[in-house]
matplotlib code that plots the C-alpha trace (Angstrom):
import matplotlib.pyplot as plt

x = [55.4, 57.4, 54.1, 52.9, 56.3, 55.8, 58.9, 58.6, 61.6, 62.8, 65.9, 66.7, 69.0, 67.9, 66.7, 63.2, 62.3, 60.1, 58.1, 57.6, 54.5, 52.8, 54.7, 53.0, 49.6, 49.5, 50.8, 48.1, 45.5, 46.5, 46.4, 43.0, 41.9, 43.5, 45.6, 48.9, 49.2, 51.4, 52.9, 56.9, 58.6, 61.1, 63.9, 66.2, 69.6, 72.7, 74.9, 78.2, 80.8, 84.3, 86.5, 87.8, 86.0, 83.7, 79.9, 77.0, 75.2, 75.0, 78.8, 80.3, 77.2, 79.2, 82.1, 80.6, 78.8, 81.5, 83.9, 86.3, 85.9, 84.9, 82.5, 80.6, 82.6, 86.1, 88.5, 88.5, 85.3, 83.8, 81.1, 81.0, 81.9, 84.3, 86.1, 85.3, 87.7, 90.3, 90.8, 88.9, 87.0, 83.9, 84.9, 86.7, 83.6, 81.8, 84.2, 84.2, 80.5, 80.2, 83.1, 81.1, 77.8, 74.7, 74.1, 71.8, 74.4, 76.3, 79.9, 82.9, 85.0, 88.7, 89.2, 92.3, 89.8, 88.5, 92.3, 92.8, 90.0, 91.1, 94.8, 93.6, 91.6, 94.1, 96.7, 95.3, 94.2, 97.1, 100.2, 103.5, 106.8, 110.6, 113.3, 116.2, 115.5, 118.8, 121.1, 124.7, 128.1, 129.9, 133.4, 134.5, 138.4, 138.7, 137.4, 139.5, 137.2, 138.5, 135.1, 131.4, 129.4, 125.8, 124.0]
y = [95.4, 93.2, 91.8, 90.2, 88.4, 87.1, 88.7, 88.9, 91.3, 94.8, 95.9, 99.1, 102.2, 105.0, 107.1, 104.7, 105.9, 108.9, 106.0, 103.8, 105.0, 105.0, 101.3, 99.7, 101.6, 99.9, 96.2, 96.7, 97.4, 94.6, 92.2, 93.1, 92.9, 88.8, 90.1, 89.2, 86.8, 88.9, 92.3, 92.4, 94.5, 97.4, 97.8, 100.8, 101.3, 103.6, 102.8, 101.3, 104.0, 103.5, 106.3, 107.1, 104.8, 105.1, 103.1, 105.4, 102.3, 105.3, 106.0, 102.3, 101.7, 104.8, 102.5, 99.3, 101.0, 103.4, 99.7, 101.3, 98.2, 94.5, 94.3, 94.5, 91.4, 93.2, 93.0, 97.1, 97.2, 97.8, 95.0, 91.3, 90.0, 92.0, 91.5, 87.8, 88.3, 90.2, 87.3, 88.3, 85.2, 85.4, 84.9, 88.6, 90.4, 88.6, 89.3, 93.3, 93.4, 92.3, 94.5, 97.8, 96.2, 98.1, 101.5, 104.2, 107.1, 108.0, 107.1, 106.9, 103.7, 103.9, 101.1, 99.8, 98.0, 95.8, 95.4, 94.1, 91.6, 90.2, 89.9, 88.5, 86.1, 85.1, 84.6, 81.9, 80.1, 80.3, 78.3, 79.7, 78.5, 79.9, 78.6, 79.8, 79.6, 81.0, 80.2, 82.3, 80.8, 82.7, 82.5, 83.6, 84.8, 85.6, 82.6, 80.4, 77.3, 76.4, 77.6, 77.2, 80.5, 80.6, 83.0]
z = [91.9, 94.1, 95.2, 92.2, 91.8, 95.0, 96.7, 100.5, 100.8, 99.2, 99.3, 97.7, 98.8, 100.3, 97.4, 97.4, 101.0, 100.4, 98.0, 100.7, 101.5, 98.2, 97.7, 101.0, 99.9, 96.5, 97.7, 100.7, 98.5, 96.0, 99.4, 99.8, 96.7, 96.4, 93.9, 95.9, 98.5, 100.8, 101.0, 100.8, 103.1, 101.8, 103.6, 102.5, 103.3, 102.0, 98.9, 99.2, 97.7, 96.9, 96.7, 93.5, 91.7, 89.1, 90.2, 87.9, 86.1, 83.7, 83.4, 83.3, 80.4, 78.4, 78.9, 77.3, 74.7, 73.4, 73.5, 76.1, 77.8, 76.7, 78.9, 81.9, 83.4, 82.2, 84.9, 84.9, 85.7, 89.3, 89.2, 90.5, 87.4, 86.6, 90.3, 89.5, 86.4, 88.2, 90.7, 93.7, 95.6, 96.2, 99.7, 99.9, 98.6, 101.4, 104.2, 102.7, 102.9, 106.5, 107.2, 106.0, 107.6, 106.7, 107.2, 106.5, 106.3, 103.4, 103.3, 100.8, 101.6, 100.2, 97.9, 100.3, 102.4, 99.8, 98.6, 102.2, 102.9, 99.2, 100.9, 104.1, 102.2, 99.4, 102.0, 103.7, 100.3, 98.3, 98.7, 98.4, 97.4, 97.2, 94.4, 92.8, 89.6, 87.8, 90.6, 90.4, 91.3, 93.8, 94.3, 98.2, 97.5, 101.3, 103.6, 104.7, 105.0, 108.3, 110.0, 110.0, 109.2, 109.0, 106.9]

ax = plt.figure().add_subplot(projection="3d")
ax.plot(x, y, z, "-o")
ax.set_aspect("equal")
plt.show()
């Protein structure tokens, strides 16, 4: 139990709320007993789903075991690490977070919104530049050089 490691909160999705009961009664009785010094608190809430994306711990571990993928940090992979690899600041996955806030209903996000908050965010940090690198000479057969365009 949470309890014994001395965790004071419990956060788990919504499928631990019918054990809630049956949690609280064990960690109360282990209170009383001196077993624990104090009784964490579940909180559930709904799972964070992308659209059209892969998230079964069960799936993506079909994927590292059968070598489809190097990994659980490869950058095809829907986990922190593997977002981590892809280039995503930790930063983004923040700001994506606190743009879903919590919820206890079900819902499927489309993927787009974490693509934007990655955008948002990379577009302030990363510095851009212009050049020409393979510049081309241009020859301008009908000018007459007597006048000043601007192009």
């Amino acid at each position: 139990s949470d309890a014994v490691e001395g965790i004071t909160h419990s956060l788990c999705t919504l499928e631990f709320e019918d054990h809630r009961p049956l949690y609280d009664w064990v960690a109360e009785r282990m209170a009383k007993g001196g077993l624990v010094e104090c009784i964490p608190r579940q909180i559930e809430f709904s799972r964070l789903n992308l659209k059209y994306t892969v998230l079964s711990k069960r799936k993506l571990i079909k994927l590292v075991e059968d070598s489809h993928v190097t990994g659980w940090d490869d950058p095809r992979m829907p986990t922190l690490s593997g977002l981590r690899r892809r280039g995503v600041p930790p930063s983004a996955i923040r700001l994506f977070c606190e743009r879903m806030g919590i919820s206890k209903t079900d819902s499927n996000i489309d993927f787009g919104i974490l693509e934007d908050c990655v955008r948002e965010v990379l577009d302030e940090q990363s510095p851009r530049a212009f050049a020409i690198l393979d510049p081309l000479k241009v020859t301008i057969t009908n000018w007459s050089g007597s006048t000043l365009e601007d192009f």
